[in-house]
C-alpha positions as CSV (number, residue, x, y, z in Angstrom):
1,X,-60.8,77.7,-79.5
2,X,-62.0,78.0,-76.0
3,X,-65.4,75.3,-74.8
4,X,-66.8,78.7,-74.1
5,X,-67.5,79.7,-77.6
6,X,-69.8,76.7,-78.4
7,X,-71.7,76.9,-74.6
8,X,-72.4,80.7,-76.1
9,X,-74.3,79.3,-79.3
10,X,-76.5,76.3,-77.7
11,X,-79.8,77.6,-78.1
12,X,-80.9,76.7,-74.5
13,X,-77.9,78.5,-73.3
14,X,-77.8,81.4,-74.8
15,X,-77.1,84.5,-73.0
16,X,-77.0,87.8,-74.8
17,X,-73.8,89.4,-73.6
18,X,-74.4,93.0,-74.3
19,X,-77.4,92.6,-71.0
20,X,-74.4,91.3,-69.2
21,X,-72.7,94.1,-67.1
22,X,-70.0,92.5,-65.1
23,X,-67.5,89.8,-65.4
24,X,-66.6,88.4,-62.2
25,X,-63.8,86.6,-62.1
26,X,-62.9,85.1,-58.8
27,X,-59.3,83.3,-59.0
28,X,-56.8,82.6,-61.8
29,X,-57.2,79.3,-63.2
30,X,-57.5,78.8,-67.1
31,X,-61.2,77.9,-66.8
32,X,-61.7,81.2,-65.0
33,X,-59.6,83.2,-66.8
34,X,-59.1,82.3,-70.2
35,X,-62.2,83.1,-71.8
36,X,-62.1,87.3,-71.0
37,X,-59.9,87.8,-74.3
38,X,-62.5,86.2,-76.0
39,X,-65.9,87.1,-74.5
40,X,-64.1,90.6,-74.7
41,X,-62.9,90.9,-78.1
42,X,-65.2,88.4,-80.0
43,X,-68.8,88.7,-78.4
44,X,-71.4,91.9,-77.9
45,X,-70.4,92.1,-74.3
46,X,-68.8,95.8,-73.2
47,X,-69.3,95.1,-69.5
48,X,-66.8,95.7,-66.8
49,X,-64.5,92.4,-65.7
50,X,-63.5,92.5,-62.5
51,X,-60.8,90.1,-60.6
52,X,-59.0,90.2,-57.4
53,X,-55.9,92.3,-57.4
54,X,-53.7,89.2,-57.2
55,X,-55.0,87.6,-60.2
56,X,-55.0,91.2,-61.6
57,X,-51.5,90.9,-61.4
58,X,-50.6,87.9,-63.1
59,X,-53.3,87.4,-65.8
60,X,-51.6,89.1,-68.5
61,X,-48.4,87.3,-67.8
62,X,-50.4,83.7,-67.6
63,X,-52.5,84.6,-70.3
64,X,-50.1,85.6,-72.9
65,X,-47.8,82.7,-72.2
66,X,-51.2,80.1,-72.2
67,X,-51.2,81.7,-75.6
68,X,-47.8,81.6,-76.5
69,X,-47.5,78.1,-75.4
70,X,-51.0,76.7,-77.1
71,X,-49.4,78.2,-80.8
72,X,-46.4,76.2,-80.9
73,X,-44.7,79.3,-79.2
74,X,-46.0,81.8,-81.9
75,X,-48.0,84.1,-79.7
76,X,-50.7,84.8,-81.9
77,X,-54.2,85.1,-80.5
78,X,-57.5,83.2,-81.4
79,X,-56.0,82.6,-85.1
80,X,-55.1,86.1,-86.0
């Protein structure tokens, strides 16, 4: 599991996603990036995410091999 999932729960950090509008994400790098399937899927927030065209282009390519990679080559996502 992503470091973002714990940073979500701290009590001091907590952010209630479903306030959240927009996800910016600026460039592709893992830390950027990574997290979207998760804060998307997993979390209350239903906000936009927004990213540059070129790293529109490549996330789902980057992402899905991060995955594939991270599973032993399996492909599944976040243990499902």
């Amino acid at each position: 599991m992503l470091a973002l999932q714990p940073l979500l729960t701290r009590p001091a950090l907590q952010v209630d996603l479903a306030e959240v509008d927009v996800m910016l994400v600026t460039h592709f790098h893992l830390d950027h990036c990574a997290a979207v399937p998760y804060v998307t899927g997993h979390t209350s927030f239903r906000g936009r995410v927004l990213m540059t065209h070129p790293t529109k282009a490549i996330v789902h390519t980057l992402l899905r091999d991060f995955v594939k990679v991270s599973r032993g080559g399996t492909g599944a996502v976040w243990g499902r």
